[in-house]
PDBQT receptor file of N, H, CA, C and O in Angstrom, charges set to zero:
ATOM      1  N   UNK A   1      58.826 103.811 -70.126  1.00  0.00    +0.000 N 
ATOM      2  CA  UNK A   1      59.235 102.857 -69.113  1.00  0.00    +0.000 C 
ATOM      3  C   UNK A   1      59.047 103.494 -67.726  1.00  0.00    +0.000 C 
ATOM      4  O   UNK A   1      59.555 104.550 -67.352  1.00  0.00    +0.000 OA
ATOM      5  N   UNK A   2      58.270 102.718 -67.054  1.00  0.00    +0.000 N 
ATOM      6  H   UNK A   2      57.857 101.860 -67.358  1.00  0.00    +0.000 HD
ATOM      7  CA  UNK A   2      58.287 103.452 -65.506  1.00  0.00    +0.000 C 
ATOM      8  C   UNK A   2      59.166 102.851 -64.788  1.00  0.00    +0.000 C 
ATOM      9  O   UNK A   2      59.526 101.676 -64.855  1.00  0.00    +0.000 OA
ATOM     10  N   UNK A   3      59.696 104.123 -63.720  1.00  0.00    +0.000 N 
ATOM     11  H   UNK A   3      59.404 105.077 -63.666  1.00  0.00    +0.000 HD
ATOM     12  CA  UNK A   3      60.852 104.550 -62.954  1.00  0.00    +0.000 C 
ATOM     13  C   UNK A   3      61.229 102.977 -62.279  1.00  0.00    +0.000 C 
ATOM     14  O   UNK A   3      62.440 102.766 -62.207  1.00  0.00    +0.000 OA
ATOM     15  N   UNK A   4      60.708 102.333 -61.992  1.00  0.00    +0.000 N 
ATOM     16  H   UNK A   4      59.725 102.505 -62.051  1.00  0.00    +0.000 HD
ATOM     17  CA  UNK A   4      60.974 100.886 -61.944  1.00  0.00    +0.000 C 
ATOM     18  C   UNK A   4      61.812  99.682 -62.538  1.00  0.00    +0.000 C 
ATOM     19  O   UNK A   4      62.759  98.959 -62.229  1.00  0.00    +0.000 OA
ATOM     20  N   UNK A   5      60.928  99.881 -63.553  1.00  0.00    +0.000 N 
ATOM     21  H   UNK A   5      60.158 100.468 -63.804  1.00  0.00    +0.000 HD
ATOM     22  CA  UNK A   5      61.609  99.094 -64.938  1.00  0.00    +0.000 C 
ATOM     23  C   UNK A   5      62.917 100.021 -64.973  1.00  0.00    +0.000 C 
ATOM     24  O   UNK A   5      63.968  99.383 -65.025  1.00  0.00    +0.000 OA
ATOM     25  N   UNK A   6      62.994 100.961 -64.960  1.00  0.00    +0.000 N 
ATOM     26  H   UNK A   6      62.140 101.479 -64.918  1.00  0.00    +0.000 HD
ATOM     27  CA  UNK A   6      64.531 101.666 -65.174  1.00  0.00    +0.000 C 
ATOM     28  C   UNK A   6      65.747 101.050 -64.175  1.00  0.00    +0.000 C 
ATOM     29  O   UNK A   6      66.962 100.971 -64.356  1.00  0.00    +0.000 OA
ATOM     30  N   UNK A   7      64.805 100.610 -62.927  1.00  0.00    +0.000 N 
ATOM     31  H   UNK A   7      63.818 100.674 -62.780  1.00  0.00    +0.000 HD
ATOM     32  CA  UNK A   7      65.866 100.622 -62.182  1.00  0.00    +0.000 C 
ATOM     33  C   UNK A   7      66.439  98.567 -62.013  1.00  0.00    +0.000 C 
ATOM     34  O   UNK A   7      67.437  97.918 -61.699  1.00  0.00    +0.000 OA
ATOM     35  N   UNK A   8      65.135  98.351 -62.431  1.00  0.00    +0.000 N 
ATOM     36  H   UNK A   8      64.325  98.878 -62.686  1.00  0.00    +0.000 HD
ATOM     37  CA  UNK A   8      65.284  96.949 -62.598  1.00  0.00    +0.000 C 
ATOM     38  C   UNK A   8      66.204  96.742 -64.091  1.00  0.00    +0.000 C 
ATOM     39  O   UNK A   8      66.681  95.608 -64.053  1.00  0.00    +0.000 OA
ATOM     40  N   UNK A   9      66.495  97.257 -65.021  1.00  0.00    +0.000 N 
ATOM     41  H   UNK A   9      66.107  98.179 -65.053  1.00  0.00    +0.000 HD
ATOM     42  CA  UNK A   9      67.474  97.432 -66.077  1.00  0.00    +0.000 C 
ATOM     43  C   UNK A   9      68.568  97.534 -65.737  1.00  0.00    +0.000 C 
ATOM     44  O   UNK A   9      69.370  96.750 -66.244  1.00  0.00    +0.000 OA
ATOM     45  N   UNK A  10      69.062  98.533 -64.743  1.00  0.00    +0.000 N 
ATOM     46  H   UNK A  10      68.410  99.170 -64.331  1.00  0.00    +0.000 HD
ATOM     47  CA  UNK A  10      70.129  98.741 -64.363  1.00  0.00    +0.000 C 
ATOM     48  C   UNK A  10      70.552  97.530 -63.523  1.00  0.00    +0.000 C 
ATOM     49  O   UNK A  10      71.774  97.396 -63.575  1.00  0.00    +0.000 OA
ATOM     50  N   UNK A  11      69.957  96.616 -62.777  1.00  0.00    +0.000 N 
ATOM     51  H   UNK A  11      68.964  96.725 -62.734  1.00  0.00    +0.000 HD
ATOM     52  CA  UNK A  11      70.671  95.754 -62.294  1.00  0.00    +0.000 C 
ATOM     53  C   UNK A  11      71.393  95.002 -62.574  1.00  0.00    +0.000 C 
ATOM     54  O   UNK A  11      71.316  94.473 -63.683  1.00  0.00    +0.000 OA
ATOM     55  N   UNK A  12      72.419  94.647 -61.634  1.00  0.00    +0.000 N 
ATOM     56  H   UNK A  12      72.481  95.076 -60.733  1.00  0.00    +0.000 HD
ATOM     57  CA  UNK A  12      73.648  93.235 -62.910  1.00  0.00    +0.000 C 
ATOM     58  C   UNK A  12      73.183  92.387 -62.584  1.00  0.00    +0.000 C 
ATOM     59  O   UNK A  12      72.314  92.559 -61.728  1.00  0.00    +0.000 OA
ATOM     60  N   UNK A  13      73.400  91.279 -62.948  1.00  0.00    +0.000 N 
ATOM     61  H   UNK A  13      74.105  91.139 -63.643  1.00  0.00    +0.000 HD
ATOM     62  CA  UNK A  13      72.895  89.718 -63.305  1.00  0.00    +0.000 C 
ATOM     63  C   UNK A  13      72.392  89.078 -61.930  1.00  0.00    +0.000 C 
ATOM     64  O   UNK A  13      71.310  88.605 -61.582  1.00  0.00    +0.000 OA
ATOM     65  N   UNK A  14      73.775  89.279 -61.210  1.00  0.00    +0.000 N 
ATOM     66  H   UNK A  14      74.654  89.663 -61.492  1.00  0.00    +0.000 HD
ATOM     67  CA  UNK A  14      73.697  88.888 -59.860  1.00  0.00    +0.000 C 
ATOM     68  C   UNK A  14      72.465  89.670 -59.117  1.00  0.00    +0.000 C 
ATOM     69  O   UNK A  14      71.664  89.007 -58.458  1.00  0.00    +0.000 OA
ATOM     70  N   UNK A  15      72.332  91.010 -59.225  1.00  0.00    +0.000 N 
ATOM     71  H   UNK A  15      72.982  91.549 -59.760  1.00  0.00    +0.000 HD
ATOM     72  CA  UNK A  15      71.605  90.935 -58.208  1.00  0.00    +0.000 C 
ATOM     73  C   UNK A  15      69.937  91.083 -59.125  1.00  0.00    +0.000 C 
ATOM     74  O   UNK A  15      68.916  91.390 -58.510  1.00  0.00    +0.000 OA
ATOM     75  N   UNK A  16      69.942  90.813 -60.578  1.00  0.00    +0.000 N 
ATOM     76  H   UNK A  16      70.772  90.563 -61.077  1.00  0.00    +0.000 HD
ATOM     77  CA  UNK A  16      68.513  90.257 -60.678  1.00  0.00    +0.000 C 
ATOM     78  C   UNK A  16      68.001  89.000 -60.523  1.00  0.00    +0.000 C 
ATOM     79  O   UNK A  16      66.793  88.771 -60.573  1.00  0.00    +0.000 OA
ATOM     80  N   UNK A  17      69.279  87.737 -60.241  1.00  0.00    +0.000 N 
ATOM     81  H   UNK A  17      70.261  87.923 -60.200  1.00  0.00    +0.000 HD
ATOM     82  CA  UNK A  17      68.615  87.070 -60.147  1.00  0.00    +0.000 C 
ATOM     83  C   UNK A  17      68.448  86.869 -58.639  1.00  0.00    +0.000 C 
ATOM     84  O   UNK A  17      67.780  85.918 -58.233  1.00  0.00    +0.000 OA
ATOM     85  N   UNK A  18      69.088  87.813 -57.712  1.00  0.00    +0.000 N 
ATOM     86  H   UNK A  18      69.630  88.586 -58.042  1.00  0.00    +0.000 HD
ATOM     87  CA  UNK A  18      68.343  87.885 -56.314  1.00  0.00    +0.000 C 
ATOM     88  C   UNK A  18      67.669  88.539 -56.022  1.00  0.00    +0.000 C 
ATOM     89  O   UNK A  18      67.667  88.632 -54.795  1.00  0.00    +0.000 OA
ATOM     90  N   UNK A  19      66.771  89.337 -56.631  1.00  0.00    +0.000 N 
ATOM     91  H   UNK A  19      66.773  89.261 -57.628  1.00  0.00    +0.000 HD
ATOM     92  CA  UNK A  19      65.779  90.278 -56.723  1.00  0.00    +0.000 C 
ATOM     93  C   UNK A  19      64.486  89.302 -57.102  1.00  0.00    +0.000 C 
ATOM     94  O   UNK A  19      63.510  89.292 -56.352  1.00  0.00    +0.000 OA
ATOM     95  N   UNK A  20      64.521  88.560 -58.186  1.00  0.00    +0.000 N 
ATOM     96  H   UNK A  20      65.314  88.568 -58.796  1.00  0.00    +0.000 HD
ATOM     97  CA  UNK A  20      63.796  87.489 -58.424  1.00  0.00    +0.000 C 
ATOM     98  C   UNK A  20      63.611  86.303 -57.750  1.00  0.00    +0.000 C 
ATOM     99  O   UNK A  20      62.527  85.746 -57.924  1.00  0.00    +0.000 OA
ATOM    100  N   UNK A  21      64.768  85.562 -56.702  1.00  0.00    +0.000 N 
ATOM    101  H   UNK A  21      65.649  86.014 -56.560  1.00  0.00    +0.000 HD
ATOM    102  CA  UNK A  21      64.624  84.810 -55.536  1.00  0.00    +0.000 C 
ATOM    103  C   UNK A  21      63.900  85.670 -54.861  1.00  0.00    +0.000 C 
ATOM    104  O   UNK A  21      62.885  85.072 -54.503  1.00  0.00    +0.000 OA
ATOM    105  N   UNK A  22      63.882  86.854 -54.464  1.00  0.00    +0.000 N 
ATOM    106  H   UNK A  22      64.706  87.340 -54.755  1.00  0.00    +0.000 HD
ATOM    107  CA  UNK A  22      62.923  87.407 -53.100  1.00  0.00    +0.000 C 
ATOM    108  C   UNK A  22      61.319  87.487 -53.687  1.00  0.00    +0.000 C 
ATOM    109  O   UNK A  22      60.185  87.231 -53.284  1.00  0.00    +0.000 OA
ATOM    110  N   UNK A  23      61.989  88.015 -54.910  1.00  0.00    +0.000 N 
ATOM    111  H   UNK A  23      62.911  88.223 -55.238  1.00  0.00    +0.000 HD
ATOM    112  CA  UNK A  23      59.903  87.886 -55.415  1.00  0.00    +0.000 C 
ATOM    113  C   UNK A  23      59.297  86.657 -55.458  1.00  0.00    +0.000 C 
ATOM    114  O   UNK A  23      58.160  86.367 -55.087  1.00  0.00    +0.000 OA
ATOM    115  N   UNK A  24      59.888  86.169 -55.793  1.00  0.00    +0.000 N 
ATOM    116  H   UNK A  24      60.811  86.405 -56.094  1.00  0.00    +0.000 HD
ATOM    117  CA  UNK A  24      59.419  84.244 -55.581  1.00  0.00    +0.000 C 
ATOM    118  C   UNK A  24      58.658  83.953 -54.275  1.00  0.00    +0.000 C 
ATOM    119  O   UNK A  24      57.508  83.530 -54.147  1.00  0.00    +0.000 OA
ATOM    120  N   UNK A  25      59.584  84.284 -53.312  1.00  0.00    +0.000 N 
ATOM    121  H   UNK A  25      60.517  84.627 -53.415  1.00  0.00    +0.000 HD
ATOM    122  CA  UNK A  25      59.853  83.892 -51.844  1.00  0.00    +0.000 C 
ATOM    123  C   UNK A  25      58.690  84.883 -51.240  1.00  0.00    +0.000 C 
ATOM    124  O   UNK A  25      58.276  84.655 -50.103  1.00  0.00    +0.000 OA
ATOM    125  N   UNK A  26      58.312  85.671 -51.783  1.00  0.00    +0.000 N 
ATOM    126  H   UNK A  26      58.648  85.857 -52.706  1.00  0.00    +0.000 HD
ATOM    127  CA  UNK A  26      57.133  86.601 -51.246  1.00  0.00    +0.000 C 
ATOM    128  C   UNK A  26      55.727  86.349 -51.730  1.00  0.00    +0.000 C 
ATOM    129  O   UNK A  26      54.678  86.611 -51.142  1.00  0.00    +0.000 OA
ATOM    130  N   UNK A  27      55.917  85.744 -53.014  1.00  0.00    +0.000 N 
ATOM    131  H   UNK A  27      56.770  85.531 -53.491  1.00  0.00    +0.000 HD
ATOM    132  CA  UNK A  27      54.902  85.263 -53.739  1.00  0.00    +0.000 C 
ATOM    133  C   UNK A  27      54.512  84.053 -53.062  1.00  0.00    +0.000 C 
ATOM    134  O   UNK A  27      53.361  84.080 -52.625  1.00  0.00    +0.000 OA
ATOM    135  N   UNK A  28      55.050  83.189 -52.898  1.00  0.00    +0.000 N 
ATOM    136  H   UNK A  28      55.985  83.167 -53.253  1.00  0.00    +0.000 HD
ATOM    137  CA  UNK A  28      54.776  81.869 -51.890  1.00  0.00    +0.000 C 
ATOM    138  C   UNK A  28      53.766  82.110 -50.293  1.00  0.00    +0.000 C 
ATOM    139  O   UNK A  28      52.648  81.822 -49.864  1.00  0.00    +0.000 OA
ATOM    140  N   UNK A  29      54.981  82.798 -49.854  1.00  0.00    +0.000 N 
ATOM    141  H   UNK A  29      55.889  83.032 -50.202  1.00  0.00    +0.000 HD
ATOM    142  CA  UNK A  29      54.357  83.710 -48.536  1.00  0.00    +0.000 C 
ATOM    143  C   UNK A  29      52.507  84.015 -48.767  1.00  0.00    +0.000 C 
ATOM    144  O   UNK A  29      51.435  83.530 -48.407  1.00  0.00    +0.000 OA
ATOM    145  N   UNK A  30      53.019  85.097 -49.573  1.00  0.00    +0.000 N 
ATOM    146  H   UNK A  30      53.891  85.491 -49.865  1.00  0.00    +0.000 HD
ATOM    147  CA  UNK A  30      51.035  85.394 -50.219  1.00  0.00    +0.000 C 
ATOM    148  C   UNK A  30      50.192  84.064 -51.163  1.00  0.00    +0.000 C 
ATOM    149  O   UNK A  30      48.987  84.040 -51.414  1.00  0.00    +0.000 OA
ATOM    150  N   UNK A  31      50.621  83.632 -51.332  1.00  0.00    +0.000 N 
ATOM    151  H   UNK A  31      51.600  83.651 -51.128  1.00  0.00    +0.000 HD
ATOM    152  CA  UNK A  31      49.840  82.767 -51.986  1.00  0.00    +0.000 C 
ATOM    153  C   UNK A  31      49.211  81.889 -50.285  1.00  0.00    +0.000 C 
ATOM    154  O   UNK A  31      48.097  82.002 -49.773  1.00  0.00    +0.000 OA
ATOM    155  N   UNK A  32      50.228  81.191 -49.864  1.00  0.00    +0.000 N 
ATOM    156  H   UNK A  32      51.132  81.100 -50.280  1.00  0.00    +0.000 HD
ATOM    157  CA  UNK A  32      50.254  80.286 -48.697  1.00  0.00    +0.000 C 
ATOM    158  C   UNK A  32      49.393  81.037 -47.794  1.00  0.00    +0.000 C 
ATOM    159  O   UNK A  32      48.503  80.278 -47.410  1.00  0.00    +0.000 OA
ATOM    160  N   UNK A  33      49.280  82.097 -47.332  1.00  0.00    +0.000 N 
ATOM    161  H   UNK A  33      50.003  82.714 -47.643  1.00  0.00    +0.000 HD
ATOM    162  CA  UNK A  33      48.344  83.112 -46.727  1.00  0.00    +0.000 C 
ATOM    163  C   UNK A  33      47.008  83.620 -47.224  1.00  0.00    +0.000 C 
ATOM    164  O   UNK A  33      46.180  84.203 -46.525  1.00  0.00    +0.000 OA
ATOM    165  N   UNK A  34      46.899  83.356 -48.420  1.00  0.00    +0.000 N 
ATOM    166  H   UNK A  34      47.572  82.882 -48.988  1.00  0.00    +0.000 HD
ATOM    167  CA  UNK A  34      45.512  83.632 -49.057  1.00  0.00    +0.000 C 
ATOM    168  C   UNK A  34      44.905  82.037 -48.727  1.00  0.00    +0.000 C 
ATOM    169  O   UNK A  34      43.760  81.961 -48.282  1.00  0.00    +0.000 OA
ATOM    170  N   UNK A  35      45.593  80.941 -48.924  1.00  0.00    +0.000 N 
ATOM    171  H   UNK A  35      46.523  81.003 -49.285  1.00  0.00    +0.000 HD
ATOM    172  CA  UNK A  35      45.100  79.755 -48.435  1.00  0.00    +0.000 C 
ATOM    173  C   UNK A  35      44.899  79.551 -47.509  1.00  0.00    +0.000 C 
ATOM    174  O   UNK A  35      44.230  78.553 -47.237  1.00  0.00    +0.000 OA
ATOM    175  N   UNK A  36      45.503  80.618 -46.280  1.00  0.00    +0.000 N 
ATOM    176  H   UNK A  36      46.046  81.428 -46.501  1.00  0.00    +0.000 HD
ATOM    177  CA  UNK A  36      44.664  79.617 -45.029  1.00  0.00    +0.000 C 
ATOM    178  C   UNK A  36      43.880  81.238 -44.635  1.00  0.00    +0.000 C 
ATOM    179  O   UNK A  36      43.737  81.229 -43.412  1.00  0.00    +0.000 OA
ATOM    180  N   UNK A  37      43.526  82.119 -45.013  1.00  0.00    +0.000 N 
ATOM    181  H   UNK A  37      43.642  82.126 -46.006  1.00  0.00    +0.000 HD
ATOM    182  CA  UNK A  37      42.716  82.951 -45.392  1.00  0.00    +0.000 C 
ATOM    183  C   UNK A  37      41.725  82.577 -45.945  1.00  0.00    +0.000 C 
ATOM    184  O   UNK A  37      40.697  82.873 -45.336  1.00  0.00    +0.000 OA
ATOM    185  N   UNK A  38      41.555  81.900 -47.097  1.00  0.00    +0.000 N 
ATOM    186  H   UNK A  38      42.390  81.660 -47.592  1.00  0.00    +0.000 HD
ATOM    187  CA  UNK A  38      40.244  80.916 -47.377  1.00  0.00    +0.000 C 
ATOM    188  C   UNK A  38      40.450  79.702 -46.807  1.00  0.00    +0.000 C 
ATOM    189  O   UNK A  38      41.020  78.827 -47.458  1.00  0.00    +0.000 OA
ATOM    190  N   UNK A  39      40.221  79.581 -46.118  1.00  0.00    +0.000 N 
ATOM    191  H   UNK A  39      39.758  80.292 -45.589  1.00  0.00    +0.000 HD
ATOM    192  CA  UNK A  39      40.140  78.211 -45.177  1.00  0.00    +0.000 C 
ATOM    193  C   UNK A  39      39.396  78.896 -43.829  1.00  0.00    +0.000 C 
ATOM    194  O   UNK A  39      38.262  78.697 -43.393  1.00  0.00    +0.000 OA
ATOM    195  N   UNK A  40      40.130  79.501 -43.492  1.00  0.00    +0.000 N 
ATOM    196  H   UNK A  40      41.050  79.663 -43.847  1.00  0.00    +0.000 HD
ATOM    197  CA  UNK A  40      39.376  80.731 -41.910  1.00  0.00    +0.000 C 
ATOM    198  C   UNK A  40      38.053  80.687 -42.511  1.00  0.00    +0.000 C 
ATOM    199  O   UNK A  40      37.083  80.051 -42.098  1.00  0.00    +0.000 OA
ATOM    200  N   UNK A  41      38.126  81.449 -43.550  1.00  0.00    +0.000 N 
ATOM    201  H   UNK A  41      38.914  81.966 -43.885  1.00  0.00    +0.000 HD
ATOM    202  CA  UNK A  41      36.564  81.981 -44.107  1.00  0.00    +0.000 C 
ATOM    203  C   UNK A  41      36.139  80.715 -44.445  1.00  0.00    +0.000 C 
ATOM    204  O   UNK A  41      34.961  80.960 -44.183  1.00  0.00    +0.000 OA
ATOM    205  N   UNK A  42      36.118  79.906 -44.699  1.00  0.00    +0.000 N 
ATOM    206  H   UNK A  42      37.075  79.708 -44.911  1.00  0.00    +0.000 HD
ATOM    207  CA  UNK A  42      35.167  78.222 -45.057  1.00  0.00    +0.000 C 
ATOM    208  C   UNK A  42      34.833  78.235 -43.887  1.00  0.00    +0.000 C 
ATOM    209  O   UNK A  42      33.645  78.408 -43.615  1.00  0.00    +0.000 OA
ATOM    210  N   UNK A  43      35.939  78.027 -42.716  1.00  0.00    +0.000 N 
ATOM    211  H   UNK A  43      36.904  77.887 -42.937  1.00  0.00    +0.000 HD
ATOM    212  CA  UNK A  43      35.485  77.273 -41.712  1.00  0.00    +0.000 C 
ATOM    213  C   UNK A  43      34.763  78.438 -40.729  1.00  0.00    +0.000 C 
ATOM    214  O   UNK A  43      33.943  77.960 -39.946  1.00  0.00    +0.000 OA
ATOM    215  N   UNK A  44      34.904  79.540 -40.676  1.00  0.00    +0.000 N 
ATOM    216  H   UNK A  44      35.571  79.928 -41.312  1.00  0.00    +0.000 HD
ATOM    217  CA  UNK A  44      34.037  80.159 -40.104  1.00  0.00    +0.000 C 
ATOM    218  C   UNK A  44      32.574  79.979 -40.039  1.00  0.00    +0.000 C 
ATOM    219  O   UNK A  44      31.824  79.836 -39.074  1.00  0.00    +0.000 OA
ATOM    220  N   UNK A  45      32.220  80.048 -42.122  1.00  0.00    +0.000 N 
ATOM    221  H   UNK A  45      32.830  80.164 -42.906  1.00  0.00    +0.000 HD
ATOM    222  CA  UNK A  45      31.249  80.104 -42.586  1.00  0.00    +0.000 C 
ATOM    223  C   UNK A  45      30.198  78.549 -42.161  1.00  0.00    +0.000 C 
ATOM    224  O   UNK A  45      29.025  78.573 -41.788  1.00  0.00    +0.000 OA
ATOM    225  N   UNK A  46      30.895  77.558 -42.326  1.00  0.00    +0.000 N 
ATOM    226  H   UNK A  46      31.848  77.539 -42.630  1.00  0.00    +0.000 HD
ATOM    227  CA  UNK A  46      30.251  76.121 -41.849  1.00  0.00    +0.000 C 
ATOM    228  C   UNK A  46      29.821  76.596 -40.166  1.00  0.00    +0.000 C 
ATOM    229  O   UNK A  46      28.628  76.603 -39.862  1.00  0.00    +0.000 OA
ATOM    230  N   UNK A  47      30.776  76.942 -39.237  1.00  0.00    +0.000 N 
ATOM    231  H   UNK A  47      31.745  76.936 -39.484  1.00  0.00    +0.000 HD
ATOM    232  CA  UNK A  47      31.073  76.999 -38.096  1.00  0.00    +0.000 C 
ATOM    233  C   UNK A  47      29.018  78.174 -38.166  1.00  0.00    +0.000 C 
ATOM    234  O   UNK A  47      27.909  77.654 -38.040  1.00  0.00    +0.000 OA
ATOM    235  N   UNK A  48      29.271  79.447 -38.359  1.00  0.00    +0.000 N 
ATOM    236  H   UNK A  48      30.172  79.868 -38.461  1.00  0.00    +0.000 HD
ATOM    237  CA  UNK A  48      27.599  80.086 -38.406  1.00  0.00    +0.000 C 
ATOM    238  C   UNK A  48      26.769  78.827 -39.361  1.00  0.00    +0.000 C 
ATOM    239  O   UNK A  48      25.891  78.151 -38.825  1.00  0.00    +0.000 OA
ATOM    240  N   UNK A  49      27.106  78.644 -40.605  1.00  0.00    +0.000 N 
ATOM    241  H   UNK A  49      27.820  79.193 -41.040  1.00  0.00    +0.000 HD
ATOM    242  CA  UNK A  49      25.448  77.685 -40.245  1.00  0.00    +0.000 C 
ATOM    243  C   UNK A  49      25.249  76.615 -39.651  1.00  0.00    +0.000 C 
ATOM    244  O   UNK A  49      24.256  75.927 -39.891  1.00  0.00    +0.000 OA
ATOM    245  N   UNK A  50      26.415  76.195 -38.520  1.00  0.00    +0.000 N 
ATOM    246  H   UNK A  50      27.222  76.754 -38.325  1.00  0.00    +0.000 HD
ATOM    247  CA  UNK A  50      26.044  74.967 -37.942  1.00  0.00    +0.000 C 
ATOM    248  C   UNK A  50      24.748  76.034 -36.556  1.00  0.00    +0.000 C 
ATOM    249  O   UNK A  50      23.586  75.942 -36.163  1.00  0.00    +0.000 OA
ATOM    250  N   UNK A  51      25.757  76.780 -36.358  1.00  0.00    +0.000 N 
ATOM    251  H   UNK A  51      26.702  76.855 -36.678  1.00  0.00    +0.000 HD
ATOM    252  CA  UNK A  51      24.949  77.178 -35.363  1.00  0.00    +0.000 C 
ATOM    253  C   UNK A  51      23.882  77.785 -35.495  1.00  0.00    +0.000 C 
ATOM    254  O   UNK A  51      23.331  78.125 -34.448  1.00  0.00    +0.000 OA
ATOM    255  N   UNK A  52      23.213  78.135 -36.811  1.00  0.00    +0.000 N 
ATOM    256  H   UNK A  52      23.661  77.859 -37.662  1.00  0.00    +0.000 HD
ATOM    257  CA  UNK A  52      21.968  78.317 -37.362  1.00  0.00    +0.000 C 
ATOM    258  C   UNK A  52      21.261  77.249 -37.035  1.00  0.00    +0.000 C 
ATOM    259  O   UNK A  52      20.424  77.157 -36.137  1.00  0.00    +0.000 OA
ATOM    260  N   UNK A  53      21.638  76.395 -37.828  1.00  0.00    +0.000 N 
ATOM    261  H   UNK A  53      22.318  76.470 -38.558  1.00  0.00    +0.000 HD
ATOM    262  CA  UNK A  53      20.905  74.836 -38.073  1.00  0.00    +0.000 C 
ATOM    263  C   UNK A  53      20.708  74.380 -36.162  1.00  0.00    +0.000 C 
ATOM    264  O   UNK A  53      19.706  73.890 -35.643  1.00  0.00    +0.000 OA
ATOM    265  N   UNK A  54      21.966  74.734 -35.508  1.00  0.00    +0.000 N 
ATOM    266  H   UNK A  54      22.780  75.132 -35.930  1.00  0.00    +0.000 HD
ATOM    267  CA  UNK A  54      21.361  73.674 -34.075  1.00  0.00    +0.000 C 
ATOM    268  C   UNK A  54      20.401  75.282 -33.637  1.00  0.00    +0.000 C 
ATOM    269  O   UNK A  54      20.057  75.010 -32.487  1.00  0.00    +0.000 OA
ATOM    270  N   UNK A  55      20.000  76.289 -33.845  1.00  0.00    +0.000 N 
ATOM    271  H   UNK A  55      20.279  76.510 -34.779  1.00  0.00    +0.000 HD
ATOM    272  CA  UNK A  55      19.243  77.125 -33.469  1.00  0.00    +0.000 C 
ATOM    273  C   UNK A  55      18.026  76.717 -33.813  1.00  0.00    +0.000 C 
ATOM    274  O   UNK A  55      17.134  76.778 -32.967  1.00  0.00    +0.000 OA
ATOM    275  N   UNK A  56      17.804  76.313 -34.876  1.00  0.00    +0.000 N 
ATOM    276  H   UNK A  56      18.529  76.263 -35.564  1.00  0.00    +0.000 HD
ATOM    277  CA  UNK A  56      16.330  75.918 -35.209  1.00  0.00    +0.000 C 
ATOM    278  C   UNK A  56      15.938  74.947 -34.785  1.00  0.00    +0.000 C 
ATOM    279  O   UNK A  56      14.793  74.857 -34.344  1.00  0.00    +0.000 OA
ATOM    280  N   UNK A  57      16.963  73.746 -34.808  1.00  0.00    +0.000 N 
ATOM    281  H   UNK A  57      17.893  73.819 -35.166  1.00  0.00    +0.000 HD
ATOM    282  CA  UNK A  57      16.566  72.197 -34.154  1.00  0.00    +0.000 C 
ATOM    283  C   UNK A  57      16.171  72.383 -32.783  1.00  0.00    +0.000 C 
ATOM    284  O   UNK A  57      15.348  71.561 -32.381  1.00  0.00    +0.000 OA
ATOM    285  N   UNK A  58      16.568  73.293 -31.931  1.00  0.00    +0.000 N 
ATOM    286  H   UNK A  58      17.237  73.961 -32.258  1.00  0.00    +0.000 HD
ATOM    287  CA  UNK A  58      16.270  73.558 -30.329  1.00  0.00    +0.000 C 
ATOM    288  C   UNK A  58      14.513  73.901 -30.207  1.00  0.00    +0.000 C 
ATOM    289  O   UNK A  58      13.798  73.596 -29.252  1.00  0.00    +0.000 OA
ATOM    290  N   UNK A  59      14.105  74.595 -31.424  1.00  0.00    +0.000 N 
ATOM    291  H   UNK A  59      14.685  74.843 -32.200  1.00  0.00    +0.000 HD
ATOM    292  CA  UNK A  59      12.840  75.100 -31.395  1.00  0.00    +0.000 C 
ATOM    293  C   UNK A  59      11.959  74.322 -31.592  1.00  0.00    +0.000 C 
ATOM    294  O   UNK A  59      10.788  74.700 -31.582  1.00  0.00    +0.000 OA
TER     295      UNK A  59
């Protein structure tokens, strides 16, 4: 068992199940942040080949 799990054993009820509200609550956080993290990167990515595409149309 790593030193973790040991210490997550030792907890009483109460405070695993507020140990588990915060992991929740952090997990959301990162999830919600990887989404507009891929979204930046979409819209970046449209954003260069628009300006590819009006680069060539000028020529």
């Amino acid at each position: 068992m790593t030193p973790t799990q040991e210490q997550i054993r030792k907890l009483s009820d109460k405070d695993l199940i507020w140990q588990k509200k915060i992991v929740a609550s952090h997990l959301e956080r990162i999830k919600l942040r990887d989404q507009w993290l891929t979204e930046e990167m979409e819209r970046r990515s449209k954003d260069e080949t628009s300006r590819h595409s009006n680069r060539r149309a000028r020529r």
